[in-house]
N, C-alpha and C positions, 0 to 999 in steps of 0.2 A: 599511483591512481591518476589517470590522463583529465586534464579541468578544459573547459572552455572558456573564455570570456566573451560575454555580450554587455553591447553596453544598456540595453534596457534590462534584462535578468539578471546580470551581475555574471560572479563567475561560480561555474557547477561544474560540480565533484561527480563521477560516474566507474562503474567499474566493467568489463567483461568479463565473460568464461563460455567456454565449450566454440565448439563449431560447427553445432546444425545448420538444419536447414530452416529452422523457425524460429526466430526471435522473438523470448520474453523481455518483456518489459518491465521492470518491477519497481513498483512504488511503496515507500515505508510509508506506516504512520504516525503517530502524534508521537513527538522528540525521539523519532527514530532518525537512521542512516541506512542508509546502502548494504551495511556489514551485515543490519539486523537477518538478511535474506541468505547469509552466508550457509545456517544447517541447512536450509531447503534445497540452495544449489548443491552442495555437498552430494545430494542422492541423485539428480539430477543427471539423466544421461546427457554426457559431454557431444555427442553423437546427433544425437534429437534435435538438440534444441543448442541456443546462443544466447545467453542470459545478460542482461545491459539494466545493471542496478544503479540507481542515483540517490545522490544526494541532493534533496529539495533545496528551495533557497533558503539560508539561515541555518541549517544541519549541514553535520560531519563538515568535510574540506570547503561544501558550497558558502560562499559568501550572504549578507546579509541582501536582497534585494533592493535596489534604488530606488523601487516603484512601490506602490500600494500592495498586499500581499489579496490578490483575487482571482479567479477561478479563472481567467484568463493568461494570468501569470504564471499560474502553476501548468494549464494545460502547453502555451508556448516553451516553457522552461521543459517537460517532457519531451515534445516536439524535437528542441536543440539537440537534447542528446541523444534520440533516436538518428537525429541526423549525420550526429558528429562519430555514432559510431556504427553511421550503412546500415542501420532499420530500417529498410524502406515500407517495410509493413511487419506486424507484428499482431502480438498475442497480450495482450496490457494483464498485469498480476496487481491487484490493489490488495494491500494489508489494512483492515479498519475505518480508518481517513484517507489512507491513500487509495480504497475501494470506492469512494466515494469522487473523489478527483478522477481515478481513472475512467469513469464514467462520461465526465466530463470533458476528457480527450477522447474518447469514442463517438460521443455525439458531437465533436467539431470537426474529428476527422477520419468520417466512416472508411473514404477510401484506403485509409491505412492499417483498419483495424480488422483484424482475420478474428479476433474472438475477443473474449476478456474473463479474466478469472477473478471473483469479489469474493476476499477472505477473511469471513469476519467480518465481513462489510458494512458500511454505513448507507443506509437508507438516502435517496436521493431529494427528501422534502428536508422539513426542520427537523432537530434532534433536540429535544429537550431534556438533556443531563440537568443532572442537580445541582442548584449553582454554587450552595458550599462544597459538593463535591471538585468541582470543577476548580473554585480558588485554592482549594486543598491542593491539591495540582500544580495550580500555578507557583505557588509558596515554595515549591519544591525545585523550583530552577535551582541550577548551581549545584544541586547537592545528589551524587552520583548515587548514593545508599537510600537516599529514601526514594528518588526516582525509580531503582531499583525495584521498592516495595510496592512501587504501585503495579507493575509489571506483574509481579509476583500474587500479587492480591487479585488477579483478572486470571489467574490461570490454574488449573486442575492438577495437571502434571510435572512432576520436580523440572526443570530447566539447570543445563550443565550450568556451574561455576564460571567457566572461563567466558560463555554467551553470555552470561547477565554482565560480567566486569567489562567488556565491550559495550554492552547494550549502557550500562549507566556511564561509563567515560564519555563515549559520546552526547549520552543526553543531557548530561551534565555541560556541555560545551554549546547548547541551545539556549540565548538570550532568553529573559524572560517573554518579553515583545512578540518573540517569536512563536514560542509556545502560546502565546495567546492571540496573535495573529491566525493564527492558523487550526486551531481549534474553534475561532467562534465562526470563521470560514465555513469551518462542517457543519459547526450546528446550526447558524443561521441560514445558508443558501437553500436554496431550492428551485432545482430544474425536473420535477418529475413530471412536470405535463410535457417538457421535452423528449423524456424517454420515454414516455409512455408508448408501449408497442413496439418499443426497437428490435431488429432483427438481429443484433449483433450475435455471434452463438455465446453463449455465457456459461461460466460451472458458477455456481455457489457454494461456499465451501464454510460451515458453521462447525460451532462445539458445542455437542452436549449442553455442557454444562455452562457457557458463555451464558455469564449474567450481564454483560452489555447490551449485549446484540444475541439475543436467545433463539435458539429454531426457530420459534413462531415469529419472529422478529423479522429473521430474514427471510420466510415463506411470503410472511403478507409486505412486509414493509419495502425487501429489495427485490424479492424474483416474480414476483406478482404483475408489476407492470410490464414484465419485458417477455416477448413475445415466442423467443428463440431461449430457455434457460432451463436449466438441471440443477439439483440441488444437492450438495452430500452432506452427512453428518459425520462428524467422527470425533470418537471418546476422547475427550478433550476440551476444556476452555477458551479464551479469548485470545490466547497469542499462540493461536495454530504452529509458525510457520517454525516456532524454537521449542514448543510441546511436542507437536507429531512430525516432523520435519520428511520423514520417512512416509507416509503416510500421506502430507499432500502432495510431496513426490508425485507419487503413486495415482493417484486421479489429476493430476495436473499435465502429466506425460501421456495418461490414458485422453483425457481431450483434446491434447495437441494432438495424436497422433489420427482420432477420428475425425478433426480440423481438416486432414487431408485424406480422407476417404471420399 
């Protein structure tokens, strides 16, 4: 897995695949990795597209950052590894938290951004989760089985064995600090009167059955302000991309490819 160091970011972890002509970007969410994207590229025509997955600061290989963990951090720390691996422009993929940041890199760097895809996305004002929910959470650093359970408890559809044991080894390897750096990041910021009206082209991409972030959640709460966006639903919960991995494939590649009509 190729790392960069900077000395304001630290050092980040990033992966490639395929060799399109259109570079995604994809960004995990709360005590994810890089890997987590691994079923969605799996379906992913190698052909189409160029897939450039990272690891935030403080997940999977990326080191802990030197600096305050803020929406400025995270946008530069995406930036780097667009850079380090020839994105010169791109197509941003946000999972949950990372829909919420990549937002954030789009409205700092429109001339680089051909689209963005929010999956399960997070609303760009405040989020007010429940706060014993949320320490429930926290309580769970360290511990790869119950982090697991929280996964598991967001989602509709079985999720293979070998995806979850990935998905909890690494989230298990996510400081506590971290996990709460960057969770109250999401729910506390807000930039929606920055996006309000953005042109950027956008899919929306929700579950059913997503009791985070529900249909009507992300109608009113994410696609509502942006001016340029489509909406999909599909039979499914909160952690689309290991649920139906086939499936946001499938409209994921369908937007990239009308990106270029």
């Amino acid at each position: 897995m190729p790392t960069i160091d900077d000395p304001r970011l630290g050092r980040l972890g990033y992966r490639t695949s395929g060799e399109g002509s259109t570079a995604l970007l994809l960004v995990h969410g709360w005590a994810g990795s890089a890997t987590y994207f691994d079923p969605l590229i799996s379906h992913l025509d190698p052909d189409l597209v160029y897939c450039v997955s990272l690891d935030l600061p403080g997940h999977g290989v990326s080191g802990e950052p030197p600096v305050p963990y803020t929406l400025d951090l995270v946008a530069d720390a995406v930036i780097a590894v667009a850079d380090a691996s020839r994105a010169d422009t791109f197509v941003l993929v946000g999972f949950s938290m990372g829909a919420k940041f990549v937002q954030y890199v789009a409205h700092r760097h429109p001339d680089r951004t051909l689209g963005q895809v929010l999956v399960a996305g997070c609303p760009t004002g405040q989020i007010p989760l429940p706060a014993d929910m949320v320490k429930d959470w926290y309580d769970r650093a360290g511990d790869a089985d119950r982090l697991i359970d929280v996964t598991l408890s967001c989602a509709t559809r079985p999720i293979p064995d070998h995806v979850l044991e990935v998905f909890g080894s690494d989230a298990a390897r996510v400081e506590r600090n971290v996990l709460e750096h960057t969770l109250t990041l999401c729910c506390d910021s807000d930039f929606e009167a920055e996006v309000e009206g953005s042109t950027v082209p956008t899919l929306v991409v929700g579950g059913k059955g997503d009791w985070i972030f529900t249909p009507e959640t992300l109608r009113e709460g994410v696609a509502r302000p942006l001016a340029h966006v489509e909406v999909q639903d599909l039979d499914c919960g909160h952690e689309i991309p290991v649920e139906a991995p086939q499936e946001l494939a499938e409209v994921v590649s369908r937007f990239v490819r009308d990106l270029s009509t």
